[in-house]
Every structure is written in C-alpha cells, then in structure tokens.
N, C-alpha and C positions, 0 to 999 in steps of 0.2 A: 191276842188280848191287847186290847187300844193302851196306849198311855195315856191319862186325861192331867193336862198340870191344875194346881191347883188356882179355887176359884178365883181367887184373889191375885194371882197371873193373869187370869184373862181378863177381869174388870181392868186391872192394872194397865193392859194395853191397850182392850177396848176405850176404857176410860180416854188416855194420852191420845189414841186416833180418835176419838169426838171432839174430847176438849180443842184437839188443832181442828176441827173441819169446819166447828159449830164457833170457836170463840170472834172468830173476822167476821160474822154474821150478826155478833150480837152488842145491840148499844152498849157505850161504855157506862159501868155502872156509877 
C-alpha cells in the first residue's frame, strides 16, 4: 500500500519548485 502525502504537500512543493523556475522568467510586476 503506497503512502500518498496530502494534497496540499505536493502543491506546497510543486508550488515553491515553479514559483523558483518560473518567477526569473517573468516581468517584474
């Protein structure tokens, strides 16, 4: 049986690894 963390952990870190890949990419607002 998998352990899945919750969804809100993986936005959480998905989130933090786009927001750094995508933020040097995008006009200053």
């Amino acid at each position: 049986m998998l352990w899945l963390p919750p969804i809100s952990l993986i936005t959480g870190i998905i989130g933090d690894y786009l927001t750094d890949f995508v933020k040097p990419h995008l006009p200053l607002q």
